[in-house]
N, C-alpha and C positions, 0 to 999 in steps of 0.2 A: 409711725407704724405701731408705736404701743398703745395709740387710742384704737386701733383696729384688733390689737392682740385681746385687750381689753374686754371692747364690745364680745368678740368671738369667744371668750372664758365666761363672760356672766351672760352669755347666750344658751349654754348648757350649762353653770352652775346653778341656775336657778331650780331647772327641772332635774336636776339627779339630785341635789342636794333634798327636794319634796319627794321625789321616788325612793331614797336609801330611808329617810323616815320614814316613810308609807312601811316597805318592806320592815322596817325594826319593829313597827308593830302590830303588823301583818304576819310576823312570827311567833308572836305570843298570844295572838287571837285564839287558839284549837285550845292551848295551854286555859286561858281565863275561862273560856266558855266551860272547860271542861270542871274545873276547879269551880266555878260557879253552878252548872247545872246538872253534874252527874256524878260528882263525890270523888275520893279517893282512888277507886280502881280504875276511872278512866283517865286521872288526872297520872297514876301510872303510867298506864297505856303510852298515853303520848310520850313521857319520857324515855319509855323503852323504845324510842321509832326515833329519841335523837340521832343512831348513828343511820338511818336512813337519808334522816335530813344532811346530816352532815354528808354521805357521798351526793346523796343532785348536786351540791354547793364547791362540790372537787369535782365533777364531770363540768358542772355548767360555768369553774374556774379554765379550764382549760378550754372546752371546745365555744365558747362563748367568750371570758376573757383573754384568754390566749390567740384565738381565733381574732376578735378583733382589733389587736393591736396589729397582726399580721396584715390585714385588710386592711388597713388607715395606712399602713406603712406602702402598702403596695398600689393604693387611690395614693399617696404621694409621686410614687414613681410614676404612676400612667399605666401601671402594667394592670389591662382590665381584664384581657385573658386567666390570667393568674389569679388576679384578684377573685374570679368567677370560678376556680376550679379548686380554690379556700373554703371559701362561702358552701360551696357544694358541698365538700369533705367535711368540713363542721358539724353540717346539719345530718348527713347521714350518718356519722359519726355519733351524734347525739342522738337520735332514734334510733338508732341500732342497741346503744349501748341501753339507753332506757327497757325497747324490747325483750330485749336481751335478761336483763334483770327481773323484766316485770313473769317471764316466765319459769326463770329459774327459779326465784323468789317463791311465787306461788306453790310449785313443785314442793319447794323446802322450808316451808312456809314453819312447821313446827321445830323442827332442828333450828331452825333461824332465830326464833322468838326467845327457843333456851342459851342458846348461843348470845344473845342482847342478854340474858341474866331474867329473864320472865320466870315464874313460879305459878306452880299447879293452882289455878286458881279462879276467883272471879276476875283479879286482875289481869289474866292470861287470858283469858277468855275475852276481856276487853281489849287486849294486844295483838287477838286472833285477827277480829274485825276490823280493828284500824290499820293494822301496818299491810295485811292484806288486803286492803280496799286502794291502799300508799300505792304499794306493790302494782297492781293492777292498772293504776293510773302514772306509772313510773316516766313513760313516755313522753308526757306531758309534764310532770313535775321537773323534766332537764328540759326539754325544748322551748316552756317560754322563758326561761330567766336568757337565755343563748339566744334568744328572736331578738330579745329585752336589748341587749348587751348591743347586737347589729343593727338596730333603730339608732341608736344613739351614734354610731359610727356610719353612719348613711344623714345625719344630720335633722335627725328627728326627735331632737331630748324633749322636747313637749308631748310629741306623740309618744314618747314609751312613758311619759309619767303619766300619762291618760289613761295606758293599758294597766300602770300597776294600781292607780287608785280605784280605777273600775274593777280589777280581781279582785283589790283587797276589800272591796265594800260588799261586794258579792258573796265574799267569802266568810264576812260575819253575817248578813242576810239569811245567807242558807243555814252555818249553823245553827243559828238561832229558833230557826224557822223549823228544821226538820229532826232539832232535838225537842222542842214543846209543841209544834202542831202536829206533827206528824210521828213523832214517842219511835225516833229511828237508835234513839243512845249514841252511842259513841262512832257508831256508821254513819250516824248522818253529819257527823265533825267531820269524819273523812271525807265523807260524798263532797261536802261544803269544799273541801280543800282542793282536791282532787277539780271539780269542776268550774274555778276559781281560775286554777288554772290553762283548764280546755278555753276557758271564755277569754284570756289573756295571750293565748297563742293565737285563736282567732284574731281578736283584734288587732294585733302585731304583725298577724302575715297580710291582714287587709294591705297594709300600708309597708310592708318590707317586699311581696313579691309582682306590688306593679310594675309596670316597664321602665316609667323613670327613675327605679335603685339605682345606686349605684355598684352593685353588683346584683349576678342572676345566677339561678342554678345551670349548670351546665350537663350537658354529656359526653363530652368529650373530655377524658381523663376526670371521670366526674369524681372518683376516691382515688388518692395516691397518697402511701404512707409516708414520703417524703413531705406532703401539706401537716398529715400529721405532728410527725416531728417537729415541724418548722415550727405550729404554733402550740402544743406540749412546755415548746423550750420559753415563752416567756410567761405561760400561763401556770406552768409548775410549781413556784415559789407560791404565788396564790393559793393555790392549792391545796400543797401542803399545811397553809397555817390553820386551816380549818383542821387536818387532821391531827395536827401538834395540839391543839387544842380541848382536841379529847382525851389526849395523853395529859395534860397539864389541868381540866378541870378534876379526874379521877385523884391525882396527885392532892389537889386543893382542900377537896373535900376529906381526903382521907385526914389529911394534916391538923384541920379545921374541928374534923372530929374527936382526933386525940384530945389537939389542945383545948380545945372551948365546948365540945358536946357538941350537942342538936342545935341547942341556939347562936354557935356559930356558926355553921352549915346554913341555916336561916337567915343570920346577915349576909353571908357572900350571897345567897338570892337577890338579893337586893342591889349589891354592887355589883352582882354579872347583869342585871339589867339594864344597868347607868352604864356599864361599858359597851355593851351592845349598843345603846342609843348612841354613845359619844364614838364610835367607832360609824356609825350611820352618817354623821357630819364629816369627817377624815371621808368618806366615800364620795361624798357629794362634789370633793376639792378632786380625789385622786380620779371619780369616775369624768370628772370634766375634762380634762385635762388628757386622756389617754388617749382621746383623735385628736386634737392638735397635734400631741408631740408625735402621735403616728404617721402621720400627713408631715409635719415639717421636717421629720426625719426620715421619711422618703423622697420629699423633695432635694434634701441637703443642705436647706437652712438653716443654719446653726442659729443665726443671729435671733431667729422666730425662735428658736428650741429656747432660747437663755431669757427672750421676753415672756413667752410665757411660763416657763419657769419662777424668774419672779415674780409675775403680780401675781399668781395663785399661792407661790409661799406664801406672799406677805398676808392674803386673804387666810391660809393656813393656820397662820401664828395671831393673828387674830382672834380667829373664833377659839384657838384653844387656850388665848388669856382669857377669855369672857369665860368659857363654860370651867377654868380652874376658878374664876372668880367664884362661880354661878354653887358650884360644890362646895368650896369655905365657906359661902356665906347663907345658901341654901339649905344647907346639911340637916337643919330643923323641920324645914319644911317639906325636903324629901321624905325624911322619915316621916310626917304625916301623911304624907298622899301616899305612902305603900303602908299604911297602917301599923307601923313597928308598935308593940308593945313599950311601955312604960320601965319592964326590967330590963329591956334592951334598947332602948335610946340611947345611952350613953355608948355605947360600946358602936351600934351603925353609924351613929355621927362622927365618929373616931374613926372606924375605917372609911366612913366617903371621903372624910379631908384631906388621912393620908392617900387614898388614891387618885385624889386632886392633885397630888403632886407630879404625877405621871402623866398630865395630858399635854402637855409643851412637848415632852421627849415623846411621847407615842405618836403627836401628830408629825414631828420630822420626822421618825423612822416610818412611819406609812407613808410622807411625801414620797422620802428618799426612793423606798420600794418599789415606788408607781413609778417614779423615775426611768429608774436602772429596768423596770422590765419593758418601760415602750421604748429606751434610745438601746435596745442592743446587748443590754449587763443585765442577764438571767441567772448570772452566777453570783454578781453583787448582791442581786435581792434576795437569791437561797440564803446567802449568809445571813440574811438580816431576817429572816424568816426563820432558820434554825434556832439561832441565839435567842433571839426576842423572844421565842413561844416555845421550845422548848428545854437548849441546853442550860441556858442561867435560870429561867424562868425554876424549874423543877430543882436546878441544885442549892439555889441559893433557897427557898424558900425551907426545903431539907435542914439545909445548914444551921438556918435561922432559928426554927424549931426545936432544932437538936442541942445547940449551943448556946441562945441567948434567953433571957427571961419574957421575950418580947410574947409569946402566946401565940393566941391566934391573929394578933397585929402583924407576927411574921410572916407572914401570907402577901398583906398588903405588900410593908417594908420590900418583901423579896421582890414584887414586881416593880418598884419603884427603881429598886437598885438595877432591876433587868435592863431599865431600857438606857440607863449609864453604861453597863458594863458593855452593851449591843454596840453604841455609839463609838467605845475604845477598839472593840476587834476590828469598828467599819473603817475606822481609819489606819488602822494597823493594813487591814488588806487593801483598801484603798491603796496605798505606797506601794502597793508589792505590785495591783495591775493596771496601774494608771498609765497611759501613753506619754511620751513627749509633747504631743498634739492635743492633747485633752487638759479641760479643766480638772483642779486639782481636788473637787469635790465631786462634781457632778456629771465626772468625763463626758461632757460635751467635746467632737473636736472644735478646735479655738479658730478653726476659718471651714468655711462655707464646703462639704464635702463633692460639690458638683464643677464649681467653682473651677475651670481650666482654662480661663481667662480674663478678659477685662469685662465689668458687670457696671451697668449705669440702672440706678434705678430712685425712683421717684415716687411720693405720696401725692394727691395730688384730690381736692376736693370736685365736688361733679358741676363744674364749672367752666361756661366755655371759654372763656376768656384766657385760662389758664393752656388751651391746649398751643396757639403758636409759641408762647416761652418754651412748654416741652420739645415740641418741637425744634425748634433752635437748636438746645443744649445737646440735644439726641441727635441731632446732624453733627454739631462741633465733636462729641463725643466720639462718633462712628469715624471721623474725619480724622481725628488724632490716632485711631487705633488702623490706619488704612484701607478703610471699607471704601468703594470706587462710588462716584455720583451719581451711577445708575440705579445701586441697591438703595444708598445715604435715599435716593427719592421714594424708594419703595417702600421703605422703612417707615419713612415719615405719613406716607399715604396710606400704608395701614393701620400706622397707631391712631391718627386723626377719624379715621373712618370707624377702629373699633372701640374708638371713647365716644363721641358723636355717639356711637348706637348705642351703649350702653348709656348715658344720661339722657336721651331722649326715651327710651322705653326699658329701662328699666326700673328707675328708684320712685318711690314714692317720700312725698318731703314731708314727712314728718319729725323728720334726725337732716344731720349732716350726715353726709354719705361722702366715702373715701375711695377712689381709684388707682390701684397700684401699678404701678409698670417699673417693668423690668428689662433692660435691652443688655443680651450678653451675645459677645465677640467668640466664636466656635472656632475648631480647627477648621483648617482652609477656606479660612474667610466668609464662612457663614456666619450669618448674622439670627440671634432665636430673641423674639419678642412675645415677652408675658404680658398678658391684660389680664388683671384679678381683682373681682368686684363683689361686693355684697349685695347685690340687686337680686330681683329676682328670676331664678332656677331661668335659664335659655340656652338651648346647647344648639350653635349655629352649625354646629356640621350635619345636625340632623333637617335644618331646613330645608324646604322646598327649592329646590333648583330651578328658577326660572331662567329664559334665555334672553341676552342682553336686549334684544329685542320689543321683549313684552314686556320688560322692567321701564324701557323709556318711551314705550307709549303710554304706561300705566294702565293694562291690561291686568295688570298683573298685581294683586293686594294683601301686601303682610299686615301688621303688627310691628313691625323691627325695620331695622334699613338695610332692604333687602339686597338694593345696587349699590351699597357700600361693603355688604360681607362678598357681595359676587366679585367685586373690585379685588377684594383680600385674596381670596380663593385662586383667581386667577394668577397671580402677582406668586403667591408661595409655593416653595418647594414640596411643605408641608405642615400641616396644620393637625389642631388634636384639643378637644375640650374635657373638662373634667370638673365634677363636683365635689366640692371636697369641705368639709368643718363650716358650709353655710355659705360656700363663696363660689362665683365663676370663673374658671381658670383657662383661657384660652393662649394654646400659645403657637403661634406662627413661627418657620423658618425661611428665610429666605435667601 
């Protein structure tokens, strides 16, 4: 089963790990263009329009990542009603609020600007035009990171890195284009960004609202503020670290300024950059990872919860020995490719290596956070999201500053010790809300939460040869647990009949391909058999209904084995398919 958890993590690690780069530096595109081709007051501009960026990135934390952990959890349960009246809510949710802003905004457009800290000015003047163009395009700046977000949990992480690389290329094109052919200034940064955008929701709804999503908009309870809440609650801690972050860069700089002047304020440029990028790889593990564990912690598999758990740790602690390597020993050669001056290399190279100390501990406390917010602990990751970015983060570096001869080193120092001191409070609250039934880190519960009986199940390659041994053990199994020889046949004639159809028309042999089955023993002697396949996307309840009839004259022509699913169909009490992290999940009762 772990070559399958396997395959299923570096199926989406690949394309979000290329999508959170793309995005890391598809965030500093407006920044360089501006600083390269429009001088000082636009290169303001845009920083004054950071806390704009920073709310899309808290709306499109919640109604996007909050939303879809709720959505993965509820494609595990089966629940597609629910799951459709989520999906709904998110998205009105997030045009609304965009709307919402992009007219208020406008409205208070000058009160707003002074309010971000703008001054009478040409810089204000170039602050008018861009965050009011931001403003105007608000709607779009949350809806496609949140389109983004439900690609990736509908099983499409290739296609949303399609969408981000195609925004972001677009998005330097235009600026480019429409600051030197078309002499637009700093509106046409905007227009770039803004429109970057439009072409990114497009593409994203091409492929999010055909019929075979796994979820759809509905109208039937199409907003209810209990979906809200529901995904608020694991989307919050996200959230939040964005807006602790603004509290804690303010802090930095101020401290930065005392201690070291202008030209430490200039190096932390540089190391907020490197953290931005190394926090872009931590996404790539955490955003892989948040529909598996959403899906196997609505199915109830704990045993999937702890497999993939590990192999994405270990891929985790991996990259973040490489990129601590990558900072000790690159430190020379960062500071030439960001151009440091000659009276400050000494001093950048000194805080990259101390803040190389920080990437082992910042990538388990992002693990851990991804964790706790898809299995259910929205309050373990607040914790880890308050300490880590704001309470230690702010006191200690205070302290550091105030107390020791360390300079503007204590800056670095502070975060280092942050994410020690995050680690001691997580265990300290860890003990106080861990279950009896839970692991003692990761509170997974330690057995299967569906689990109310006897469960036989099997790996099992797309091989026919292999299906009368299953067969066999799956009668012996059913037979020990009391199941009568009427169902023990029924059982066996529809596992046989829906492995048959899936290795006949499903896989293509370029890999080994794996077939799972799962036979579990229900209250009053029903019997529910899982078929779950990586082949490709078939959902047999939506097939054609042909009549026994026309199926054995061969009148009648699929694609699939269509007198083998009609055999099933007949036989079960009841049946139910579902797509879920890249697999086919069909599961019969009978």
């Amino acid at each position: 089963m772990e070559k399958i958890i396997k395959r299923t993590f570096f199926k989406f690690f690949g394309p979000t790990l290329v999508a959170s780069l793309a995005l890391a530096v598809v965030s500093m595109t407006d920044l360089i263009v501006a600083g390269q081709l429009l001088g000082s007051s636009a290169f303001t501009a845009i920083s004054l329009a950071l806390p704009v960026t920073i709310f899309v990135q808290i709306i499109a934390a919640i109604f996007g990542g909050g939303a879809g952990i709720v959505l993965s959890n509820l494609l595990g349960c089966g629940e597609r009603e629910r799951c459709n009246q989520v999906f709904t809510t998110a998205l009105i949710s997030a045009v609304a609020i965009g709307v919402a802003v992009a007219v208020l905004g406008s409205l208070f457009l000058e009160p707003l600007l002074l309010l971000l800290g703008g001054q009478p000015g040409e810089s204000l003047d170039s602050a008018r035009q861009y965050v009011g163009i931001l403003l105007l395009g608000m709607p779009f700046l949350i809806l496609a990171p949140v389109q983004l977000t439900f690609l990736r949990n509908d099983s499409n992480p290739r296609y949303s890195m399609f969408c981000v690389l195609a925004g972001g290329v677009w998005n330097l094109i235009a600026n480019i284009s429409l600051v030197l052919l078309f002499h637009l200034g700093i509106a046409g940064i905007a227009i770039g960004t803004v429109t970057s955008q439009v072409l990114s929701c497009v593409l994203s709804g091409r492929k999010l609202y055909r019929r075979d999503s796994s979820f759809h908009l509905t109208r039937k309870q199409a907003w209810t503020l209990s979906a809200v809440v529901e995904m608020a609650r694991p989307g919050l801690p996200a959230a939040m670290i964005f807006f602790f972050q603004v509290v804690l860069t303010v802090v930095i700089n101020h401290t930065l300024a005392v201690t070291g002047g202008d030209s430490a304020v200039a190096v932390y440029a540089v190391v907020k950059y490197l953290i931005t990028f190394l926090y872009a790889f931590y996404d790539g593990v955490t955003g892989s990872i948040q529909p598996m564990l959403g899906v196997y912690r609505g199915e109830g598999e704990t045993d999937n919860l702890r497999r993939t758990v590990s192999v994405s740790f270990r891929i985790m602690i991996l990259m973040s020995v490489i990129i601590t390597a990558a900072l000790e020993l690159g430190a020379p050669l960062i500071c030439w490719i960001f151009g440091v001056e000659t009276e400050m290399l000494g001093i950048t190279m000194t805080a990259i290596r101390i803040q190389a100390l920080f990437c082992i501990t910042a990538g388990i406390l992002a693990f851990l956070g991804a964790v706790y917010r898809c299995t259910g602990h929205a309050a373990v990751a607040m914790v880890i999201a308050v300490c880590n970015n704001l309470i230690f983060p702010v006191s200690l570096i205070l302290l550091l500053a105030r107390f020791t001869p360390l300079g503007s080193n204590s800056v670095y120092w502070g975060l280092v010790l942050t994410d020690y001191a995050t680690l001691v409070v997580l265990f300290a609250a860890l003990r106080l809300v861990r279950k009896e039934d839970e692991s003692p880190l990761l509170l997974i519960p330690t057995q299967d939460i569906r689990d109310k009986g006897p469960v036989y199940q099997v790996l099992i390659q797309d091989k026919y040869e292999d299906i009368p041994r299953i067969s066999e053990t799956i009668d012996t199994f059913c037979e020990e647990n009391g199941i009568s020889m009427k169902k023990r046949y029924y059982i066996s004639l529809c596992m046989e009949e829906l492995v048959v159809n899936v290795i006949q028309m499903g896989f293509h042999k370029e890999r080994d391909n794996y077939i799972d089955i799962r036979v579990s023993v229900l209250p009053d002697q029903q019997v529910a058999l899982r078929i779950r396949d990586d082949a490709v996307a078939f959902d047999p309840t939506q097939s054609h209904e042909a009549s026994l009839g026309e199926l054995m004259e061969g009148s009648h022509q699929e694609d699939h084995n269509e007198l083998g699913l009609l055999l099933v169909k007949k036989v079960a009490k009841s049946y139910s398919y579902k797509r879920t992290v890249g697999f086919n999940d069909f599961m019969v009762v009978l």
